[in-house]
Residue, then its C-alpha position, 0 to 999 in steps of 0.5 A: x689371959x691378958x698378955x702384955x707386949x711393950x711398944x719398944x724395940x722389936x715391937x716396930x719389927x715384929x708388932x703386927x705379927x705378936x698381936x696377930x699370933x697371940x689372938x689367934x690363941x685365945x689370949x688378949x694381947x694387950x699393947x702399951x701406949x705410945x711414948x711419951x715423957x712419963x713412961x721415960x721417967x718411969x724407965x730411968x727409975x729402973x735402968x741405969x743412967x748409963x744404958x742407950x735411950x731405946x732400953x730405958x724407954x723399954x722399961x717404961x713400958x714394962x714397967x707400965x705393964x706390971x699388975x695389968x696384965x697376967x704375962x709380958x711377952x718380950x722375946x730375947x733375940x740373941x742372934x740370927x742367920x750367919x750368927x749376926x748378934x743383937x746388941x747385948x743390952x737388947x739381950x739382957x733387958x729380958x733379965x732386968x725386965x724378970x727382975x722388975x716383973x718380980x712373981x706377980x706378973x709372968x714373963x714369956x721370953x722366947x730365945x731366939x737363935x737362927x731360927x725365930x719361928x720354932x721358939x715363937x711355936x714353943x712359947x705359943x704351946x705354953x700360953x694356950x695348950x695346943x700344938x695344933x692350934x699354935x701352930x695355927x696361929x702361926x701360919x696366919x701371922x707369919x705374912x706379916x712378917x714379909x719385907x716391904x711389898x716394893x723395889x724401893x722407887x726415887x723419883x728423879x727431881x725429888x729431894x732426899x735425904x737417907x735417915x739411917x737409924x734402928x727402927x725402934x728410933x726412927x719409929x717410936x714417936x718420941x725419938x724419931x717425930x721431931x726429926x722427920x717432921x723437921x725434914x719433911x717440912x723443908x721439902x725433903x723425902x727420907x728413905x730409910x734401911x726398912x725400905x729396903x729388901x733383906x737381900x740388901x740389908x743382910x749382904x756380907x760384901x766388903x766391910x759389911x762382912x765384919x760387922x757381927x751385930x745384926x742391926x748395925x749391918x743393916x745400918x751400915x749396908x743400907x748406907x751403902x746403897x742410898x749414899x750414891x742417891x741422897x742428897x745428904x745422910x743424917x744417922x741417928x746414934x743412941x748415947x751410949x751405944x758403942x756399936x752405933x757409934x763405931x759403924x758411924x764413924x765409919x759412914x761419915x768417913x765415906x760420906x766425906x769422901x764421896x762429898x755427901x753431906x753428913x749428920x749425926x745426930x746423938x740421942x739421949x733423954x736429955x736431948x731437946x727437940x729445939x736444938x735437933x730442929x736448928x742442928x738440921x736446919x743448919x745441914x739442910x742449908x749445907x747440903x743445898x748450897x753444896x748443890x747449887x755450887x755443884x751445878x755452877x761448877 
């Protein structure tokens, strides 16, 4: 049994631990290439124009899927501890994937509420048969499900910059290379929130509190902490994400207060690698001559 797994969204959280679980059940997971403009376009055929660029870039990769494989594994992740909700289009692409799949491909989409291994353990007994050896399977990939093996460490002389976006921008190559190689070629260090420990990501202080969205609390808590020792923040915002775009704004007015400089960057299928590298040039000289006139000060 040939099993697919879409190299999007979740995948750069969770990738490690799907293909490690389903081996271990005797199926063959089978991975979709990473990002590029064909498997864009193949996306924008089957999602609205109006949907955030991570979801269209998942329906390229599922679509990619149908007819090589004889299951697509995509887990709907609903919400976790604290009733943190994933964004509701992340919830409904499971729906639109079992519509483009239609009956020539099975899908197995585990609902995940609270708890995220007993659905993975359920969905394990479907796929091979046998409690014993799904449960097996899951002992085995669960450490790799472990946060980052250590404190995060800045170096003191060192120039950094806080990149605070979704792993599945960040990660994916398509999204996010353009923009660390733009940074990183001027000398700068990123830190991002999956450098972080979940202790920090997850905390419910001050704001942080009233944000019912998992992914964006981490965004918003990770900001926090790397506010205060970054020499400048760029976040990275999906067009027509609501929830992105609110917590934001809501960085940018505390980055203006603190005298951080700040950078959004809004992206969409449309948006060019020139113009990301001139608008961070443009930042970078900001945020150095804020510097220089700090320590003339």
């Amino acid at each position: 049994m040939r099993v697919g797994i879409p190299r999007a969204l979740l995948y750069y959280r969770y990738g490690p631990f799907w293909e490690r679980f389903l081996a271990g059940l005797g199926v063959e997971p089978v991975v979709t290439r990473r990002t590029d403009k064909e498997l864009l376009q193949l996306g924008l055929q089957h999602v609205s124009s109006e949907v955030c660029l991570p979801i269209k870039i998942i329906a390229g990769h599922i679509a990619d899927l149908k007819g090589r494989v004889d299951a697509v594994f995509l887990p709907r992740m609903v919400w976790l501890e604290d009733e943190l909700y994933a964004c509701p289009k992340m919830i409904g692409i499971v729906d639109i994937a079992r519509m483009m799949l239609g009956d020539g491909t099975r899908l197995i989409a585990p609902s995940i509420k609270r708890n995220f291994l007993w659905p993975h353990f359920r969905a394990g007994v479907e796929m091979c048969g046998s409690p014993l050896r799904a449960a097996r399977s899951l002992a085995r990939a669960r450490s790799l499900l472990a946060g980052p093996p250590v404190a995060l460490r800045l170096e003191p002389g060192e120039k950094r910059i806080a990149l605070i976006g979704h792993f599945y921008n960040i990660e994916d190559d398509y999204i996010g290379q353009p923009i660390i190689s733009a940074f990183r070629k001027q000398g700068y260090r990123l830190v991002t929130k999956d450098e972080l420990p979940e202790s920090v990501l997850r905390g419910r202080q001050g704001f942080a509190k009233s944000i019912r969205w998992v992914f964006e609390r981490e965004l918003y808590n990770a900001f926090r902490f790397l506010v205060g020792s970054v020499d400048g923040v760029c976040v990275l915002v999906s067009m027509g994400c609501g929830p992105d775009s609110l917590i934001a704004e809501f960085m940018k007015e505390e980055a203006g207060r603190r005298g951080v400089p700040f950078l959004q960057l809004v992206l969409d299928e449309h948006t060019g690698t020139a113009g990301l590298v001139t608008r961070i040039e443009a930042f970078l000289e900001l945020s150095q001559r804020r510097q220089q006139l700090t320590r003339a000060a």
